[in-house]
N, C-alpha and C positions, 0 to 999 in steps of 0.2 A: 215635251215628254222626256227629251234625253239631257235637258241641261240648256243646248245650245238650238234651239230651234230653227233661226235661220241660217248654222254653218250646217243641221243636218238636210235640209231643203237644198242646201248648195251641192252638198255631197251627191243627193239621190237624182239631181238633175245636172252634174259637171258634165254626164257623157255626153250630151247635144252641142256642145261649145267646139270649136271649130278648132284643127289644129295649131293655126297662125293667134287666135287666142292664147291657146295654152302658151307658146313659148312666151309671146310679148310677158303672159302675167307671170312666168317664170323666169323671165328678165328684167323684172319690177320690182316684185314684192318680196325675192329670191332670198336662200339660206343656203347653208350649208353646215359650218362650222368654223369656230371659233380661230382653231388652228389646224385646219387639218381635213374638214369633207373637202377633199377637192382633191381634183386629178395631179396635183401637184406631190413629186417622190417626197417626202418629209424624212427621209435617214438617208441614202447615200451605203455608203461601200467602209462601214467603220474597219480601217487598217489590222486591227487588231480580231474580228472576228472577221466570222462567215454570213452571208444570207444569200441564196441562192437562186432566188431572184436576182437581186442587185449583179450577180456572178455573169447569171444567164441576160438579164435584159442590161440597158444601160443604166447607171447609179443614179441619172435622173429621169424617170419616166416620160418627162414632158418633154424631154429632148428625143426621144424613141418615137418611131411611127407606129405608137398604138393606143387604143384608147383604153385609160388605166384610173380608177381610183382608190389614193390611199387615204386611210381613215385613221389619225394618229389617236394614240392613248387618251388623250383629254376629251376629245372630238367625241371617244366610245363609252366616256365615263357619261358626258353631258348626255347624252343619248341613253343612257342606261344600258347597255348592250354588251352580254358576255358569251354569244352566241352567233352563227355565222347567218341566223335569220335577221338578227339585228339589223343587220344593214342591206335587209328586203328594200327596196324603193328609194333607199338611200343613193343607191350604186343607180343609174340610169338605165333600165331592160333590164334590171335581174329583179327575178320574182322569184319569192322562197314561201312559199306555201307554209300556215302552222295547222298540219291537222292529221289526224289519226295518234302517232306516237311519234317519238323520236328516231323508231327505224322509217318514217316516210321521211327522208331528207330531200324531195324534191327543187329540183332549182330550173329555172326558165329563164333565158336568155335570148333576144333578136331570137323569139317562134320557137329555138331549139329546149329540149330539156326530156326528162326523164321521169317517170313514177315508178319505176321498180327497175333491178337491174344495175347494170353499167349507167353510171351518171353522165351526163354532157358537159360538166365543168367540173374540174381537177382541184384539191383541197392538198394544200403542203401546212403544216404547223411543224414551227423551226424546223424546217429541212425534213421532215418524214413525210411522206407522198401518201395520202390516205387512198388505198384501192377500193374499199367496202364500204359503199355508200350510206351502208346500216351506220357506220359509225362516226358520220359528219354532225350529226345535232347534237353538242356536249356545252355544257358549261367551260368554261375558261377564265380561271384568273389573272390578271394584270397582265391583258394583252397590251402590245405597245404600241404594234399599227397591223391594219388588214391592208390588206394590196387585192385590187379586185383588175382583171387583166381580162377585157375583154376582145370574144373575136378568138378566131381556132389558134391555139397556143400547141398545137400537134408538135409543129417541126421540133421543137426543146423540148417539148414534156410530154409526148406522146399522147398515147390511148386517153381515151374517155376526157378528151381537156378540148374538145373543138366548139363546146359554146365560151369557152375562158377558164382561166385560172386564178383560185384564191389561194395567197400566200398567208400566212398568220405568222406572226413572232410573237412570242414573247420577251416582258424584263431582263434585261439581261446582269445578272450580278459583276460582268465588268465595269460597267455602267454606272449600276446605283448599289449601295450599300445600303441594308439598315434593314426594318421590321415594316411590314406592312398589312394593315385587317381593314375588312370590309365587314357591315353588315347591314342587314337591309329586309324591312318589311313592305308588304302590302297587301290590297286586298285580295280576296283567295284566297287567306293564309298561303301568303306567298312568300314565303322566307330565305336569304342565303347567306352564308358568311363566309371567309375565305380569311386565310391567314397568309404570308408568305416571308421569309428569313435570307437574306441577300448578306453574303460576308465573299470577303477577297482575305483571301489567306496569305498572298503575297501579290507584288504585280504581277505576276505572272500566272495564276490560280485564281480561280475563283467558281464557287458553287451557290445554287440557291434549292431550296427545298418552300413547296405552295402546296398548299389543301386547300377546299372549298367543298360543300355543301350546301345541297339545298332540298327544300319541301313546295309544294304547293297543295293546299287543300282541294283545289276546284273548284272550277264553276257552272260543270252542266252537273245535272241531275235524271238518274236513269229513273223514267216515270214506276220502271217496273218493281226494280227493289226499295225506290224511297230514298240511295243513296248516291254522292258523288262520285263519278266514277273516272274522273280526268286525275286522280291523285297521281302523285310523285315523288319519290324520294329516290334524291343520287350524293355523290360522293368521288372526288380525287384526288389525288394527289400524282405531285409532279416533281421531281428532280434534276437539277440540270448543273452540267462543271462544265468549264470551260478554263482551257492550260494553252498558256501560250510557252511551246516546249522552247521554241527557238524564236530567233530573228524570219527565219524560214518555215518553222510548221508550227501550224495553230491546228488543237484538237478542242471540238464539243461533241457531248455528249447530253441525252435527254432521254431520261426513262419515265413515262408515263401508264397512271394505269386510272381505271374509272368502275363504276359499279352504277346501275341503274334498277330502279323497279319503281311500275311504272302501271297506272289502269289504261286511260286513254280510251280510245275510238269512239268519240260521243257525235254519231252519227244518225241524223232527225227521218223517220220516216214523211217523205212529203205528203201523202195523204193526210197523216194526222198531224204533222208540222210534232210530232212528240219522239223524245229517245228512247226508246221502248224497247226493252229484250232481255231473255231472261238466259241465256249462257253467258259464262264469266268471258273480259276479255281483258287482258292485260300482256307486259314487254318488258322484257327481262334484258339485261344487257352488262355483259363483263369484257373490258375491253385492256389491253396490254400494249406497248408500243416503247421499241426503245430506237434512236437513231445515232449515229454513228459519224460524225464529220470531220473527215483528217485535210487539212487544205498545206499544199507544199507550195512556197512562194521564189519560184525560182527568176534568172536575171531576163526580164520581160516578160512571160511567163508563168501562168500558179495553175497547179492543177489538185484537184478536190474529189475528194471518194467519201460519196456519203451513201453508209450501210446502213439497212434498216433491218427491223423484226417485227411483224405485227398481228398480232392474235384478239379474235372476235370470238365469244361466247354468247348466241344470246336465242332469246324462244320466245316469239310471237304465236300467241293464241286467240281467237277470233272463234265469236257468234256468228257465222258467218250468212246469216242469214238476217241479222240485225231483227228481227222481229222475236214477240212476247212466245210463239210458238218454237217447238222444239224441230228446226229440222235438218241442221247441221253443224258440226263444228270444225274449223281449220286448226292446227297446231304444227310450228315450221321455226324447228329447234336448228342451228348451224354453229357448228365448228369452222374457224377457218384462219388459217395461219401462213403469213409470206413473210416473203423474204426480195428486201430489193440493191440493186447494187446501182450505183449512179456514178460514173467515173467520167469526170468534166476535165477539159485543158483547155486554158483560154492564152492567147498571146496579149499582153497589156499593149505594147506600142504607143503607149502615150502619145508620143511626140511624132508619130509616124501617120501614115494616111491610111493605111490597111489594118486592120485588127480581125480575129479568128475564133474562132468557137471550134471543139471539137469533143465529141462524147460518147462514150457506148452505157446503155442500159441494159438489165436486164432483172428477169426476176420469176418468181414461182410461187404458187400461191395453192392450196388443196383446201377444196372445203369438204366434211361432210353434214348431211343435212339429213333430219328427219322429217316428213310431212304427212303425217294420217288427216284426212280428214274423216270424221266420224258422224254418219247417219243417226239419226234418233228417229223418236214415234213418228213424228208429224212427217219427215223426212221420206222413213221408208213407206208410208201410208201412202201420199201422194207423189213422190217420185217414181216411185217401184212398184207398188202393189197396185196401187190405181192403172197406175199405166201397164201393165203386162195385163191386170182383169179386164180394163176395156178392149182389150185386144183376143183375148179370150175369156168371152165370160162363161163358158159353158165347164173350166176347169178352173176355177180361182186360186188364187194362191194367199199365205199367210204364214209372213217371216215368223224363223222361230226364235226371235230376242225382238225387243226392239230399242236394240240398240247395236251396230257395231263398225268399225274401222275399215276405211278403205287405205289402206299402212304403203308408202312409197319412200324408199331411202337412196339415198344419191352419195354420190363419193364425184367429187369434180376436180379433176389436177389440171391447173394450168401454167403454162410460161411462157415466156417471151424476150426477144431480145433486139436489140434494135443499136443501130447507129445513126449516128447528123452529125451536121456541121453546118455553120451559119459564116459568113465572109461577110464584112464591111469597110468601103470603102468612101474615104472623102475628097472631094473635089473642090473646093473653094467650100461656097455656099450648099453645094449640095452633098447629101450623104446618100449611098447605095447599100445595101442589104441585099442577099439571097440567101439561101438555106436550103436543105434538103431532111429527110430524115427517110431510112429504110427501116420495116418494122415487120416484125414471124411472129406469131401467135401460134400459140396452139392447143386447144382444148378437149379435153375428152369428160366423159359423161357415163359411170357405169349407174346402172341404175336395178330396183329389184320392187318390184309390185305384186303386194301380192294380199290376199283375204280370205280369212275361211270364215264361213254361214253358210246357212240355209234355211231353206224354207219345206212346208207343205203344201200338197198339192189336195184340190178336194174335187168333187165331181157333184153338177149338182142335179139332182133327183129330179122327178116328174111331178114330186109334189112340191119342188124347191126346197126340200132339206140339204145340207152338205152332207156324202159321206169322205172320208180321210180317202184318197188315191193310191200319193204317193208322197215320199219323203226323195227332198232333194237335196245334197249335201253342195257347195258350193265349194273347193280348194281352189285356188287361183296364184298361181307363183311363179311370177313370169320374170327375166332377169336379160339386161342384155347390155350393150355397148356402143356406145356413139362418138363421132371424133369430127373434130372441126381443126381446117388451120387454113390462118387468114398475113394475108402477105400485102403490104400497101407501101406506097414511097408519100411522104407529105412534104411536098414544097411551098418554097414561101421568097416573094419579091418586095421590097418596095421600096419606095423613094422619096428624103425628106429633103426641102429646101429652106434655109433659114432665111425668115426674111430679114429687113435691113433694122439696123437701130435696136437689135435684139428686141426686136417686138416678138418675134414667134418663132413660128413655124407650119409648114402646111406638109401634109404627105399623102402619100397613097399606098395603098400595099392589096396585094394578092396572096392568099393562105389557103391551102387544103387541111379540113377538116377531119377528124376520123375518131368513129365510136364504136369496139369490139362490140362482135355477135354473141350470141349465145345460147342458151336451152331455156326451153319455158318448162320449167321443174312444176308449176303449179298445174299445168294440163295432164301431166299424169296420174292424177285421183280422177279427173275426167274420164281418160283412156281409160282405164279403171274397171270406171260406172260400166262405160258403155261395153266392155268385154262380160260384165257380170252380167249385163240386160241383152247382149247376142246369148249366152248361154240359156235365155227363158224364152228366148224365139224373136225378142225385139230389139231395137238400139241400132248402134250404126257403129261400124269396124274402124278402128283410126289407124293411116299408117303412121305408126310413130317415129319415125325418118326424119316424113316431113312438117309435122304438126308440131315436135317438138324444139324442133333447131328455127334459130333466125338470123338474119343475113347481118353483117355490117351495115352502118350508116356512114356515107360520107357526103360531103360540102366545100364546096367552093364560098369563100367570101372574099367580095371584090366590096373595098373602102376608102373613103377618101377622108381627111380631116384636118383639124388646124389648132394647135396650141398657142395663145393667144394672151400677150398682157401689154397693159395701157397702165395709162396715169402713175407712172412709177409705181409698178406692181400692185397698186391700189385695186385694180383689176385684173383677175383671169379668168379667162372665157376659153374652153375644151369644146369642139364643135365637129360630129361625125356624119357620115353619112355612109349605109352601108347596102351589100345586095348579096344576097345568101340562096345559091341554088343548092339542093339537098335532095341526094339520092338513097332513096331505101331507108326512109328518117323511121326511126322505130318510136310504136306507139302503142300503148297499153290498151286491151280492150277485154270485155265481158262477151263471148260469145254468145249467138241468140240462145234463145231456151233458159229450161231450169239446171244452169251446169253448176259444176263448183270450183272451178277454178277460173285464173285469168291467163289470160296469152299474149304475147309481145309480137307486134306484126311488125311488116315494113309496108311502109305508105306509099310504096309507088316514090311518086318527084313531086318534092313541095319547093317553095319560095319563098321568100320571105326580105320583106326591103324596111328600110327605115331610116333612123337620127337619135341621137345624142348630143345634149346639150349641157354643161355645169358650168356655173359662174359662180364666181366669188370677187368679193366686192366689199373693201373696208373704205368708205370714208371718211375714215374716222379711228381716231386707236381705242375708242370706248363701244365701236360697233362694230358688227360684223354684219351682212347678210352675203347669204350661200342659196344654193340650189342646183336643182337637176332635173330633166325631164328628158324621158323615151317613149320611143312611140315604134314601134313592130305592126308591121301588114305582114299577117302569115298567113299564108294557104296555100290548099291542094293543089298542084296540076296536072295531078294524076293518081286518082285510088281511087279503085273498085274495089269493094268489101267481097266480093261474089254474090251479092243480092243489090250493092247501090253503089254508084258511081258518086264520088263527093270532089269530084270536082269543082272548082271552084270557091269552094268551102274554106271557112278559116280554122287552122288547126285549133284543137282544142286545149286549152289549161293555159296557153300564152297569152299574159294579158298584151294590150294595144297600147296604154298608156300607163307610163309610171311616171309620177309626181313627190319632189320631196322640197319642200321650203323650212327654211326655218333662219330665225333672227338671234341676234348673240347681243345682249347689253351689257358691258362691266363698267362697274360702281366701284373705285376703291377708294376707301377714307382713309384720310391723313393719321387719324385716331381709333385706339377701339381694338378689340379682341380680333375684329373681324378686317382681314385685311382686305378681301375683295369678296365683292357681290357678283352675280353671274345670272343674269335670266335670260330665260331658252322659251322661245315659243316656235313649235313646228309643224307642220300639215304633212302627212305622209295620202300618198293619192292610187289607186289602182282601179284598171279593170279599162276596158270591158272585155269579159272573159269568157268565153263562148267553152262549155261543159262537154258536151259532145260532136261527132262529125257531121250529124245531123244539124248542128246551131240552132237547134231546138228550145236549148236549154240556156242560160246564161246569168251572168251576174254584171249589173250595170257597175260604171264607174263608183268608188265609194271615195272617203277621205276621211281622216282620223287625224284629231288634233291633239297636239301634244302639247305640254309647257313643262319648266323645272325651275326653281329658285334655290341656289346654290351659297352658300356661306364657307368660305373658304379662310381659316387659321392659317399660323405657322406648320403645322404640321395637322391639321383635321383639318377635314368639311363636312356640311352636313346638306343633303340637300332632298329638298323634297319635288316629287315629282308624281306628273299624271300622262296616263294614255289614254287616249280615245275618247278625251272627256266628251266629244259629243254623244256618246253611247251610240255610234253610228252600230246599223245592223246590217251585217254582210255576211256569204256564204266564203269559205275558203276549197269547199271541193264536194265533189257532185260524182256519184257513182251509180251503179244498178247493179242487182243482185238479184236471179231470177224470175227478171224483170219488173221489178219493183225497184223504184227511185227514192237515193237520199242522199241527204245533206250534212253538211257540216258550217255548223254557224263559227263566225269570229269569234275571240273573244271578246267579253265588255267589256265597261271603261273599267278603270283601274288606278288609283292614287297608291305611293306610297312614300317611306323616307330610307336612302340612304345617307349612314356615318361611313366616313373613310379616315384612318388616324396613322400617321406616316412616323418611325419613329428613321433618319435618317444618320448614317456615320458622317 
């Protein structure tokens, strides 16, 4: 049915295969990349810039006790990937969810992750620290390597980085000179093109200026209106100088801005397996960001101030009831603009045994945010009217619209500032590390809720006619104040020992983790409800204290691992093993009943153990094979809902197993336009993913094959490429809404072709 019949039979039965299966055949038949899926640093500390990775961790990752992979330029082309879900399953335990719109930037990592809120792993692009998770899922032109760094990355980089940290760089105009376009279809009406202009003005100077856009037509179909409703169109551009002022100070600079509009949420009711709904929903997004990096290189010595600015515009609107009937809508407009300061001193020491890290952060950030959700017919019929008449029928009532707003506006300022230091020391073969970091948060929350309606009251007769009672006017404007501040120290141990004959290395490390707290902004159209249904005699009183605010999340991960190459670097093999205890892990839920909003809880104390595995493997200069595989045991050991104990239970939305293989062929002829040939074939693997805390629900393991055949000129390539050709069918997320259950299917397969034309100085 899907093309490939028996890799789809493999896919829909992988999850009963045993763990020591998986790695052996991901030791076998393994992939990665050509030059670059692999945990191995591919750029290093270039003298003349900055990367702030490179600054903070060591310039080779594989000599660092952590488990890190970087994914070079070419590695990202072959993969078609201009986006940080690309390299979903690619990276070993990170899971990056495609579903709802591009404000769901969810990411999972070893059990930990996020669906709304403070994210659990940290996003740097060239050196600006993205805070707002809204604004992780973007297109990006000519990136030149991802750095994925897993494991709590706190002590250096603070808040919301304790499941890892992804660094991004882009091309840099000291580097390459010259023009460069991209353009690219497929199916969907899936279109993007990017253009980018790289000149050095002297040695010393140099700037680049990139645009890109793109469209995608769609490919679900809302049964109710007859059209596609996942369309998209965006738009960026990026500018970036870079002046090397002196011998001693190097400034870059990167002003980016982007524009989104965007339908999305094609989410399947399970009853009828159909997308079915008749209020608009769509995601709007205007995003600004400029960064700021002065590095002063003194005699052993450089220290580095990189300022940022970053401003989010955008409006999420939502059917929020996902069904053909009218009985609610969400709408959750935010304003939100920071400012951050990163001031790093590091002592080089080359030649010496001790080396230093030293840094203070800080930063502020204010959103404002609008969020009415709005009652329709169907809405206030059987949420309000029904429920107050069964409660008394002897005086019914009957709103006098049927339609109106339950309006909540929020103003949220927050800051923070924080110090560390990280010391390393070497000993012959071994190398020591610790670190600390102290970290002050502090958030406040004004808020104002408020609604006017009403309704009539009737009375019903002896013969059962209604007459008119009374007239109930409803004002509701209530306003108040809330304040949070969170104080935490994150430290961090470990210890590498090289082994002999530069074969490796083995280490271990110990890291505290940490994930700010914060407000659940969407419970307050609930508190709302429920104050407008005390005022008709029923509903239930919230204190908004404590229903609103939620606690920090923190973690302990204790890991051990081993960097690893043989046959004169023919092979490397990255090998972890980890154990993650986690207090007050925060986790998204739908309260019982017919509510309308969702709530951020803390789970009690969860666990969560596993492994990591990537090898790579050229026998050959015309082959490559790479791969990767992780496997996560997460669960409860402690939460009670206040109705069930889920103890023992596996958290939900963290898959157990990721799987990514893939093989590299290069063909280069002596003759011919065409100077090398490049074919990619690759299996990306997930799941099994338990939807609720119940484990009720779930999505077995799936896998999705890929290929590309790529024709590379002097200065073009052309290559054509496919996802998912098995048409495998799989869910990507699972929700409920007023107790009604629904899905979100993957995408289908998908062929298509990019040109890439290099004009170089």
């Amino acid at each position: 049915m899907y093309g490939w019949p028996q890799l789809s039979n493999f896919a829909a039965n992988y999850q009963d295969m045993t763990i020591p299966v998986l790695i052996l055949f991901s030791a076998t038949a393994v992939t990665a990349s050509g030059s670059g899926v692999t945990s191995v640093d591919s750029t290093g500390v270039n003298l003349s810039e900055l990367n702030v990775v490179a600054l903070k961790q060591d310039s080779k990752l594989r000599e660092d006790a952590v488990s890190a992979t970087v994914i070079g330029r070419a590695d990202l082309e072959e993969l078609n990937t201009v986006t940080i879900k690309g390299i979903s399953d690619v990276v070993p335990n990170l899971f990056i969810p495609d579903y709802g719109s591009r404000i769901t930037s969810s990411m999972y990592v070893r059990g930990l992750g996020a669906r709304m809120d403070h994210p659990a792993v940290g996003l740097n692009v060239d050196n600006v620290p993205y805070l707002n998770k809204n604004a992780y899922d973007f297109d990006l032109a000519d990136i030149e390597s991802v750095e994925m760094l897993r494991g709590p990355q706190s002590t250096l980089y603070g808040r919301n980085t304790m499941g890892g940290l992804i660094n991004i760089q882009t091309l840099s105009p000291m580097r390459w000179q010259g023009w460069r376009f991209m353009a690219e279809g497929g199916r969907g009406n899936d279109y993007k093109i990017s253009a980018g202009w790289y000149h050095k003005f002297a040695e010393s100077f140099a700037t680049s200026v990139t645009a890109n856009f793109s469209y995608l037509g769609g490919f679900f179909r809302n049964t109710h209106t007859g059209k596609l409703l996942d369309k998209e169109l965006s738009g960026a551009l990026r500018w970036k100088a870079n002046w090397r002022v002196s011998d001693k100070v190097y400034i870059q600079n990167v002003l980016a801005g982007s524009l989104l509009r965007q339908g999305g949420y094609p989410y399947e009711y399970i009853k009828t397996g159909e997308i079915n709904y008749n209020d608009t929903c769509f995601y709007r997004r205007f995003t600004l960001n400029d960064g700021l990096s002065v590095t002063y290189r003194g005699d052993g010595w450089n220290l580095v101030s990189i300022t940022t600015v970053q401003h989010i515009d955008d409006n999420m609107t939502l059917d929020q009831d996902f069904l053909p009937e009218s009985y609610f809508t969400l709408t959750q407009k935010q304003k939100e603009t920071a400012v951050t300061e990163d001031i790093v001193v590091k002592g080089n020491a080359l030649q010496g045994d001790y080396k230093w890290l030293a840094g203070f952060f800080g930063f502020y950030k204010e959103m404002d945010m609008n969020a009415p959700v709005t009652f329709k017919d169907t809405g206030i019929a059987t949420l309000i009217e029904n429920h107050r008449n069964n409660s008394n029928p002897y005086y019914p009532i009957s709103w006098d619209s049927r339609e109106f707003p339950l309006n909540s506006d929020f103003n949220i300022p927050t800051f923070g500032v924080a110090l560390y230091h990280e010391s390393k020391y070497d000993v012959g073969n071994w190398h020591f590390t610790a670190g600390v970091r102290f970290d002050f948060e502090q958030a406040r929350l004004k808020y104002r809720s408020h609604c006017d309606t009403g309704y009539d009251i009737y009375a019903v007769q002896p013969t059962g006619a209604y007459q008119h009672f009374q007239k109930a006017e409803i004002d509701i404007d209530e306003s108040g104040k809330l304040k949070r501040r969170y104080f935490t120290w994150m430290p961090k141990v470990s210890v590498l020992y090289d082994l002999p004959f530069e074969s490796g290395n083995v280490y271990a490390t110990v890291t505290k983790g940490y994930k700010s707290g914060g407000f659940n902004t969407q419970m307050f159209s609930e508190v709302l409800q429920q104050r407008l249904m005390r005022i008709m005699g029923i509903g239930t009183e919230y204190d908004v204290n404590s229903i609103v605010g939620y606690k920090p999340e923190y973690s302990w991960n204790y890991e051990i691992g081993s960097h690893l190459t043989f046959l004169q670097n023919k092979l490397t093999a990255d090998i972890s093993l980890f154990y993650i205890d986690c207090r007050d892990q925060q986790l998204t839920m739908f309260p019982a009943g017919s509510t309308t909003g969702r709530i951020m809880t803390n789970a009690g104390k969860t666990r969560s153990f596993g492994g990591e595995l990537t090898l790579s493997y050229t026998p050959a200069t015309f082959i490559t094979l790479n791969g990767s595989y992780g496997y996560t045991n997460a669960r409860f050991r402690e939460f009670f809902s206040g109705k069930t104990d889920y103890k023992g239970k596996v958290i939900p939305y963290a898959p157990q197993n990721t799987l990514f293989l893939q093989t590299l062929f290069y063909v280069s002829p002596r003759r011919g336009v065409v100077k090398h040939w490049i074919f990619d074939l690759n299996l990306k693997g997930t799941g099994k993913i338990y939807w609720n805390e119940e484990n009720a629900r779930w999505q077995k393991f799936y896998a999705q094959l890929g290929a590309s055949v790529t024709a590379e000129g002097k200065h073009w390539s052309i290559q054509l490429w496919g996802k998912n050709l098995t048409g495998t069918r799989y869910h990507t997320f699972y929700f409920m809404s007023m107790g009604n259950e629904f899905l979100q299917r993957g995408r289908p397969w998908q062929i298509g072709a990019t040109l890439r034309f290099d004009i170089k100085k």
